[in-house]
Residue, then its C-alpha position, 0 to 999 in steps of 0.5 A: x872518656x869524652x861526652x858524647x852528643x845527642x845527635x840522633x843516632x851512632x855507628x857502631x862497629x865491631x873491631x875485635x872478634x870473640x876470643x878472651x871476651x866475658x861472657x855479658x859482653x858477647x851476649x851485648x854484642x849479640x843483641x847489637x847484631x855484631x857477629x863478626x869483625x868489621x860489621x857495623x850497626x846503625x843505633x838510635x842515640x838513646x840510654x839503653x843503646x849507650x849502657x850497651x855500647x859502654x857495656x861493650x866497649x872493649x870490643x868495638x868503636x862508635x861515634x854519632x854518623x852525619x848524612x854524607x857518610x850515611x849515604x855512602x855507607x847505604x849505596x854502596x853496601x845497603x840494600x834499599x828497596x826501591x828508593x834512592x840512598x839519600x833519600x832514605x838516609x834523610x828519612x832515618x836521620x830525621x826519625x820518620x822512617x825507623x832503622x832497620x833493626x836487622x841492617x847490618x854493613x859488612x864492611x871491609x878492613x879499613x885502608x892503612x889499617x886499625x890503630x892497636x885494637x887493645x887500647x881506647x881511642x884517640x891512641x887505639x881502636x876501641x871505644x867512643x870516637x864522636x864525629x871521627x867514626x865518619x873517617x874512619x866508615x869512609x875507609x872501611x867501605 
């Protein structure tokens, strides 16, 4: 597996639904809020969101998201209070305003489809990804 960075924060995004998944794993996935496929989370980088995802891994995706993508990804599927999406996407990334803990982006499938969804990326779907999760957000919304 490669190392991640700490950039500030990660999208994660389930791929896999529930079915022959253990039981600590559904339960992962529950307190991520990813309750169907092709949901995505918005995390903060730190220990215990990266044990979660490690724990979880067999079933979802995730990489450090960059503004650009962020931005698209609240215009288009978030629900903003009354400010522009860069602007709140600015806020989050750099810390003073805290993610929404209840956020969660239905997405759709993503176009040209998942790579096989039972093998660990770069050869499949699963697993940890780094900037490239930012392709594959730009597909999915």
């Amino acid at each position: 597996m490669m190392a991640e960075k700490n950039s500030g924060f990660f999208a994660v995004i389930r791929v896999r639904g529930p079915v022959n998944v253990n039981r600590e794993t559904e339960h992962t996935m529950k307190m991520l809020r990813l309750d169907r496929t092709n949901h995505c989370v918005i995390v903060p980088s730190n220990p215990t969101m990266k044990g979660m995802l490690h724990r979880a891994e067999e079933c979802i995706t995730w990489g450090e998201v960059d503004q650009a993508t962020l931005e698209k990804m609240i215009a288009k599927r978030g629900r903003v209070d009354g400010k522009k999406a860069p602007e709140v996407a600015k806020l989050m990334l750099s810390g003073k305003k805290p993610v929404d803990g209840t956020k969660v982006f239905r997405l759709t499938p993503p176009s040209k489809g998942y790579r096989p969804t039972r093998r660990f990326y770069p050869k499949g779907a699963l697993g940890y990804r780094g900037d490239k999760i930012n392709n594959l957000i730009r597909r999915m919304i």
